[in-house]
N, C-alpha and C positions, 0 to 999 in steps of 0.2 A: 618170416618177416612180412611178405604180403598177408597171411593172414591177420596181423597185428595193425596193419595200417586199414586194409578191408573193417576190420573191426571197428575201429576211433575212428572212421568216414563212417560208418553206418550207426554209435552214437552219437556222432553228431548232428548230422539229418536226423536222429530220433529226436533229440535235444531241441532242435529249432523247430520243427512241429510240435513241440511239447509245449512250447514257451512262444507262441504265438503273439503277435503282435500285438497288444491288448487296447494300443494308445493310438491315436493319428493328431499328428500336424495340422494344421492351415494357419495359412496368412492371410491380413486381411485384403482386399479387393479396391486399390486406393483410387479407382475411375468410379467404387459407386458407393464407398464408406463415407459418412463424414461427420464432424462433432460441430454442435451449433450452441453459442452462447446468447445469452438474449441480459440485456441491462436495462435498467431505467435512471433517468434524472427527471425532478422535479420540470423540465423544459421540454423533453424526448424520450423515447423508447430504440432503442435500437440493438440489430444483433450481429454477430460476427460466425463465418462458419468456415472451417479449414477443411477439405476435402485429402488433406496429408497424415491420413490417420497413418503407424503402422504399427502392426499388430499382430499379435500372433496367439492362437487356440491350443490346446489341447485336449481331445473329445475320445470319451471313453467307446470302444468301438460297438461295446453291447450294447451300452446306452442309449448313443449318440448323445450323450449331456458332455455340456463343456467341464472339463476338473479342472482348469487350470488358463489363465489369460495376465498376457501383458500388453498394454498399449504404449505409444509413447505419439505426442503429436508437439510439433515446434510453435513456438507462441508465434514468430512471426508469419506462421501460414494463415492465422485467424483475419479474415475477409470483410470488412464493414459495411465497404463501399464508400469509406470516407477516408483515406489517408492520412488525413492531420488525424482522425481520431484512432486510428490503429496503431500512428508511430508517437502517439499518448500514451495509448493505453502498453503500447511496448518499455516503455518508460516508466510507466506505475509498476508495471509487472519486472523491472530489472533484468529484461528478455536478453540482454547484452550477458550478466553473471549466470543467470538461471535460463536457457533458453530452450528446456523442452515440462512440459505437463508430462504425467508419467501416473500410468496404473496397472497395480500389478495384485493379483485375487491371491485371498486367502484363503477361502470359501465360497461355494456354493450352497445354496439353500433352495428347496420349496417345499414349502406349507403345507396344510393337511387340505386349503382351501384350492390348491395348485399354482398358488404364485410364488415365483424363483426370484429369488436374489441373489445378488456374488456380494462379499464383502473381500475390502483388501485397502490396500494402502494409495492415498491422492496425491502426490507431491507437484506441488505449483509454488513459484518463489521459493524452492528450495525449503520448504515446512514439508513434511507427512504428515497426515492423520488417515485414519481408520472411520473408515464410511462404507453403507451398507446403500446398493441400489437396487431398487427393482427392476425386473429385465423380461422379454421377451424372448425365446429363442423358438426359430423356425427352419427348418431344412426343406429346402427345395426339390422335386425328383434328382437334378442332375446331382444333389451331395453338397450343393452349396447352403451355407448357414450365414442365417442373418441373426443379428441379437440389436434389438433396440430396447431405450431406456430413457427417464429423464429424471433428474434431480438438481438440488441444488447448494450451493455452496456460499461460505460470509468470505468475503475478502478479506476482513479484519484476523479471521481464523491462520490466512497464510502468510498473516505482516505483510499484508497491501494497501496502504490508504485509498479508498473509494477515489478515483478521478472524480474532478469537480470543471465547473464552467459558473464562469462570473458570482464567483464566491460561494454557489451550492455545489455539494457533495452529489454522487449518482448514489442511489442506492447502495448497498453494502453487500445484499444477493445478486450473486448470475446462477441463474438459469442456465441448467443444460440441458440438452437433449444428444442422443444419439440413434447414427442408424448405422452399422458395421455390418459388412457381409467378409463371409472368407471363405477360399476355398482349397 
């Protein structure tokens, strides 16, 4: 009998060194991540940035390349600095029915040129589509990763009529950028 159980304890420790952990975790870093949206109207420019990203990696351990990412950030964390115009634009956006932006990868890609993109699915007002962004990814000595990126996006794409002011429409693109770290 002990030899039986000696035995199935000693494949098992073989078993778990065999099958070594291939994948690691992190989350993102929500004191230094943040997503910044930038608009225009005919009258102003202006932008809004949430520092409520959350988020989470999966980074191949050989690699260190990310496989795998979901974000989610709350439309009411986005910052203008104008109040009438963020609890509008909460308003255009249905932030009350749909209240989080939401990304989740389907791919990673880089080129033969060395530039990476992730492609995956953008859900804002409750629409998805499939959008590919370019990105940068950097890891710091201590193991920390940062990924930034900019692109941009139509509102009409996720059934949002463009917010207006004295009968002009704003633009129909926001502008985004991003800077996530995680660790």
């Amino acid at each position: 009998m002990k030899k039986i159980i000696l035995s199935m304890v000693v494949v098992a420790i073989t078993a778990t060194l065999g099958f070594a952990q291939t994948t690691s975790k992190m989350m993102s870093d929500t004191g230094k991540s943040y997503v910044r949206y930038a608009m225009s109207h005919p009258l102003h420019d202006w932008e809004g940035t949430s520092k409520s990203v959350k988020g989470v990696i999966i980074v191949d351990n050989k690699t260190k390349k990310i496989t795998q990412t979901a974000i989610a950030i709350k439309v009411s964390t986005f910052d203008s600095h104008n109040a009438n115009r963020d609890s509008h634009m909460m308003e255009a956006t249905d932030a009350i029915k749909n209240p989080n932006v939401t990304f989740t990868s389907t791919s990673f890609q880089k080129s033969q040129q060395g530039q990476e993109t992730v492609t995956g699915n953008l859900t804002f007002h409750g629409v998805s589509h499939s959008i590919t962004v370019p990105i940068v990814e950097k890891t710091d000595s201590n193991g920390e990763m940062e990924v930034t990126g900019k692109f941009a996006v139509k509102m009409t794409d996720y059934k949002i009529d463009p917010p207006s002011l004295l009968g002009m429409a704003a633009d129909d693109n926001i502008k985004l950028n991003f800077d996530l770290f995680f660790k």
